[in-house]
C-alpha positions in Angstrom: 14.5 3.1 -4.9 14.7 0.3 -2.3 11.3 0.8 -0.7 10.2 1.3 -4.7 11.1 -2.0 -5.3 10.2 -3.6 -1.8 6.4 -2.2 -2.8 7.0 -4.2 -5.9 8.0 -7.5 -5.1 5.3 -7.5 -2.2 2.9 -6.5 -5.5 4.3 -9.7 -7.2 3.9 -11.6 -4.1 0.2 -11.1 -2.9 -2.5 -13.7 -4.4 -6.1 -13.4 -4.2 -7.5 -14.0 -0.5 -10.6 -13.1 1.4 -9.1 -9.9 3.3 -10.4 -6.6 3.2 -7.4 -3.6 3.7 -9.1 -1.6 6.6 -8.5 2.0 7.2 -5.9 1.3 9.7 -3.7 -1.1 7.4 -3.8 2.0 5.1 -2.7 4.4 7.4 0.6 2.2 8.5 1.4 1.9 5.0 1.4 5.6 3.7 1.9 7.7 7.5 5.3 7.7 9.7 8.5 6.2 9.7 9.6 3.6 7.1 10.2 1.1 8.8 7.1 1.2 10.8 5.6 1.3 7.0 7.4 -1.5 6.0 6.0 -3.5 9.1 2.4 -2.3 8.1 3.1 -3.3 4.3 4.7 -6.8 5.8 1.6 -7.3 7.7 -1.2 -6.2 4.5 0.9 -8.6 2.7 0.1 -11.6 4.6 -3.6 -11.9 4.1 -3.6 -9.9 0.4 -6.9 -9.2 -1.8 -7.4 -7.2 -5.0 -7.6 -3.7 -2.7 -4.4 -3.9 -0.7 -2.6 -5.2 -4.3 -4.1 -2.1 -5.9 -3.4 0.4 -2.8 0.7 -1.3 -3.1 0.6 -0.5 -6.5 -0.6 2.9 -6.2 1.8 3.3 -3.4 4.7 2.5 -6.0 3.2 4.6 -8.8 3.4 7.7 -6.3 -0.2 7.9 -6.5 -0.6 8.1 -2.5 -0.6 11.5 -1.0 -1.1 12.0 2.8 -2.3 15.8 4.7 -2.0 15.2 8.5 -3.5 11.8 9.0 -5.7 11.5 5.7 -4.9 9.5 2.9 -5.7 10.0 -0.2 -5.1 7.9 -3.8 -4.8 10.8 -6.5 -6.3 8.7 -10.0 -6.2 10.3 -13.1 -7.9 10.1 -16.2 -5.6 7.9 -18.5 -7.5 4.7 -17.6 
């Protein structure tokens, strides 16, 4: 519930900038320990855009899934 709601306030936080979330960014947030995830998600947060807001969100919507080192956002068809 804690991380739930750190991924949340960093959501609330993030305003529009000119950085694009690289594959990298998005591997630190969703693979390994949690706090090396919460670094990752510290770090994202700092220079935000649209993508990494959306990926945050999805990330607290349990819409993330990882196999071995892939990451994948699972979408459905509700809109």
């Amino acid at each position: 519930m804690m991380i739930r709601t750190l991924l949340l306030s960093a959501v609330i936080l993030l305003s529009a900038g000119a950085h694009a979330l690289t594959p990298e960014e998005v591997k630190g947030m969703a693979l390994g320990e949690t706090e090396t995830r919460v670094d990752a998600l510290v770090k994202a947060s700092a220079v935000p855009d649209e993508k990494t807001a959306a990926f945050i969100q999805a990330m607290a919507d349990d819409a993330v899934k990882t196999a071995g080192d892939k990451v994948f956002v699972i979408l459905d068809d509700k809109g």
